[in-house]
C-alpha positions as CSV (number, residue, x, y, z in Angstrom):
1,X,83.2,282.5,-141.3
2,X,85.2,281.8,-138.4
3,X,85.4,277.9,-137.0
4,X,86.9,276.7,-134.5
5,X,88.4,273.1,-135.0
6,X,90.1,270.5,-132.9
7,X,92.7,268.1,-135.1
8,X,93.1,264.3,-134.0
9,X,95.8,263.7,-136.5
10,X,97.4,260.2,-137.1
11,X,93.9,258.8,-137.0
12,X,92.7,255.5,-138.5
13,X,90.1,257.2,-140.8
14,X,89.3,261.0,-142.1
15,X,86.3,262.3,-140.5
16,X,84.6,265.7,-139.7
17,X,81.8,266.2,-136.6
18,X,81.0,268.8,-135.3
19,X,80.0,269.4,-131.4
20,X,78.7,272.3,-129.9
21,X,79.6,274.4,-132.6
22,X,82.9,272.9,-132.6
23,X,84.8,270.8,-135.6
24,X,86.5,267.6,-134.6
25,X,88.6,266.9,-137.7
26,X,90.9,263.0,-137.8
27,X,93.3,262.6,-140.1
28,X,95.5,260.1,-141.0
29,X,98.1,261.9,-141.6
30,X,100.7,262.5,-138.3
31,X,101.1,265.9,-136.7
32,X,104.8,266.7,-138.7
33,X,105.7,269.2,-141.3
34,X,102.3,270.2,-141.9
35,X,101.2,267.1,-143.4
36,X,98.0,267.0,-140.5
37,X,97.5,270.9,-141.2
38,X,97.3,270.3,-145.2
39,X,95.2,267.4,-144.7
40,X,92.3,269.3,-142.5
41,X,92.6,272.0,-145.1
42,X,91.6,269.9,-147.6
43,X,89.0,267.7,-145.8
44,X,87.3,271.1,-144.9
45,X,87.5,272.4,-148.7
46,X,85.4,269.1,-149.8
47,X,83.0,269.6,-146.5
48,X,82.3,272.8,-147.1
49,X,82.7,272.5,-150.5
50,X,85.0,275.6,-151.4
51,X,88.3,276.0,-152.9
52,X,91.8,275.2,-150.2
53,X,93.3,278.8,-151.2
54,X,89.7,280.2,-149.7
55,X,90.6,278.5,-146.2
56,X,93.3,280.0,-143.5
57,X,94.8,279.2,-140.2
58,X,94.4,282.3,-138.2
59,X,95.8,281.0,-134.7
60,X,96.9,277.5,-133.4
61,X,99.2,276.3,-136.7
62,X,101.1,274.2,-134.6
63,X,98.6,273.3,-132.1
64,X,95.6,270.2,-132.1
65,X,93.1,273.5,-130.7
66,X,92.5,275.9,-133.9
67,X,91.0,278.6,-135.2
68,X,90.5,278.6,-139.1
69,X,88.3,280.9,-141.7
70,X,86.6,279.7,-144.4
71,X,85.4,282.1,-147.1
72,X,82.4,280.6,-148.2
73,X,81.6,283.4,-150.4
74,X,85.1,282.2,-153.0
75,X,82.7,278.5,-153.7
């Protein structure tokens, strides 16, 4: 499945909501050398409880506005 998600990175807590069919992922980890992208990868693997390798950025790696798929068949 495809999910759009929206990254508030450098957060004060981890936390995944969803609006209008939309993520909201915060992280605490900052917006530099991946570290936020890694970080929403992995706090979608335990939300949706599948493996990381089984999630991809397929538009927006270096943007907050994403668009990520999650093969939830691979959990």
């Amino acid at each position: 499945m495809n999910v759009q998600v929206i990254v508030k990175p450098a957060s004060s807590r981890n936390k995944i909501e969803e609006r209008d069919g939309t993520l909201y992922v915060w992280t605490t980890k900052p917006a530099v050398d991946g570290a936020a992208n890694s970080a929403v990868v992995s706090l979608l693997s335990k939300h949706f409880h599948v493996p990381k390798s089984s999630i991809t950025i397929i538009r927006g790696a270096t943007s907050r506005t994403k668009l990520m798929h999650i093969d939830s068949d691979a959990g």
